[in-house]
C-alpha positions, 0 to 999 in steps of 0.5 A: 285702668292702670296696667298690672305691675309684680309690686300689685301681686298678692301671693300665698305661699304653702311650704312646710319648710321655714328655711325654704319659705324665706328663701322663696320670700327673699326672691320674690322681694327682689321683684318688689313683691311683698304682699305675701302670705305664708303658710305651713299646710293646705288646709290653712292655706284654703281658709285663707284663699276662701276669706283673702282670694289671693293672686297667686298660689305657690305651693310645695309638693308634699304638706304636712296635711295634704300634697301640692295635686291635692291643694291645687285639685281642691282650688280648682273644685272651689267656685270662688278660687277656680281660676286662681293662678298656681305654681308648683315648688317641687324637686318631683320628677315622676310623670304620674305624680306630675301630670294630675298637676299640669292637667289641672292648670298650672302657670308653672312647675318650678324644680326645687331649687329654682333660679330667679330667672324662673320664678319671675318668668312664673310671675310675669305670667301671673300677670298676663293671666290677670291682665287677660281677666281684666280684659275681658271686663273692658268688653262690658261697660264698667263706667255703667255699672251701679255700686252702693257702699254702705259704711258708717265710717267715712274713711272706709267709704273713701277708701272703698271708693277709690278702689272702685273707681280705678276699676272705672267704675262711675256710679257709686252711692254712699249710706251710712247704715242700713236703713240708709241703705234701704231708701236708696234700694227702693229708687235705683237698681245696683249690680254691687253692693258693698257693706259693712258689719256693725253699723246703727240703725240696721246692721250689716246682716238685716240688710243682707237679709233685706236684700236678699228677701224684699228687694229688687236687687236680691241676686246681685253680689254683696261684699262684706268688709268688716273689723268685726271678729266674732265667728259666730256673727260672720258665720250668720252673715254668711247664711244670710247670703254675703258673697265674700268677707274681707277683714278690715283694714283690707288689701285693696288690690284683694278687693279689687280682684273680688269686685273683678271676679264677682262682676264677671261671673254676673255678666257671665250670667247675664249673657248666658240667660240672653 
């Protein structure tokens, strides 16, 4: 796999202040880091992390809704963002206020204002952490693992399949709606599936459902990557036990680290239940 680079980094920034966000995304462009996502309070921010899981958190101390402890203490709580990777931007001092902070894993507590020499070493460490993940994977045999994608759109399954593949990954299958999907279920055994929202034949939700309820693979993490918007449609197909959405077009280094994460966490399963 290609080694990490700053440029590959997903940011979401958390900062009140308009003036200091543009301040904070100039210097992170001087590091060629662009993909960055601003926001003015946690909440938002959580929303975000929860649907796009970004690479880096940096956030202020104290928001309009919530402060920096209790932004990074919710992240920490949350299974999906738990070892998301988060930066402090804060002109706080004081031990008490702080240390919550620190004991909950920070990669930095950068000081308000901060020089570029700090915020790359806050970045570069992000890196490591990243790399380390990704490490970790190498340990398993990712060419070995199995991998439908379900798109009718034969663009987003070209596009889908590169991401994939620069993980290493060898097997991958293609359908071009459910009921597609289905036939190819009953024959091979898939430790990912990855599939569209509105398709012919048999939608995105019917083979969740089907997955989840009348296959052989019904514990295996499905990925949703859709264009569709409607709330009430990507409410049912979360109940119906999708794993994570992603809106499309999509950030492939954002799907990357899903398809990482996601797969670590089966393997950690896998190798707990040995």
């Amino acid at each position: 796999m290609k080694p990490l680079d700053l440029s590959d980094l997903t940011l979401s920034i958390v900062e009140p202040s308009v003036v200091q966000a543009k301040v904070i995304i100039n210097y992170l462009n001087r590091f060629s880091v662009t993909k960055v996502q601003y926001y003015t309070n946690g909440s938002d921010a959580l929303d975000s992390a929860r649907r796009f899981p970004p690479d880096l958190v940096l956030s202020a101390m104290y928001l309009p809704d919530m402060t920096g402890k209790d932004l990074v203490l919710a992240i920490r709580s949350d299974r999906q963002l738990e070892n998301t990777p988060f930066v402090l931007v804060s002109s706080e001092t004081s031990i008490r206020e702080l240390d919550p902070i620190r004991q909950a894993g920070v990669v930095a507590i950068l000081p308000k204002p901060f020089e570029l020499h700090q915020l790359r070493q806050a970045l570069t460490a992000t890196l490591d952490i990243l790399a380390l993940e990704e490490e970790a994977l190498a340990d398993y045999s990712l060419e070995h693992i199995n991998v439908l994608v379900v798109d009718d759109s034969s663009m987003s399954r070209k596009q889908i399949y590169r991401v994939v593949s620069h993980l290493g990954i060898e097997n991958v299958d293609f359908a071009e709606n459910g009921k597609e999907a289905v036939a190819l279920l009953a024959k091979r055994f898939y430790d990912l599936i990855i599939t569209d929202y509105n398709m012919p034949e048999m939608d995105g939700e019917e083979l969740v459902r089907y997955v989840r309820h009348s296959s052989a693979c019904s514990s295996v993490p499905i990925l949703a990557v859709t264009s569709e918007a409607n709330e009430s449609k990507l409410a049912s197909i979360q109940k119906a036990g999708i794993s994570e959405i992603f809106d499309k077009p999509f950030e492939p280094a954002t799907l990357k680290a899903a398809i990482l994460r996601l797969l670590s966490e089966m393997m950690e399963e896998d190798t707990q239940l040995l």
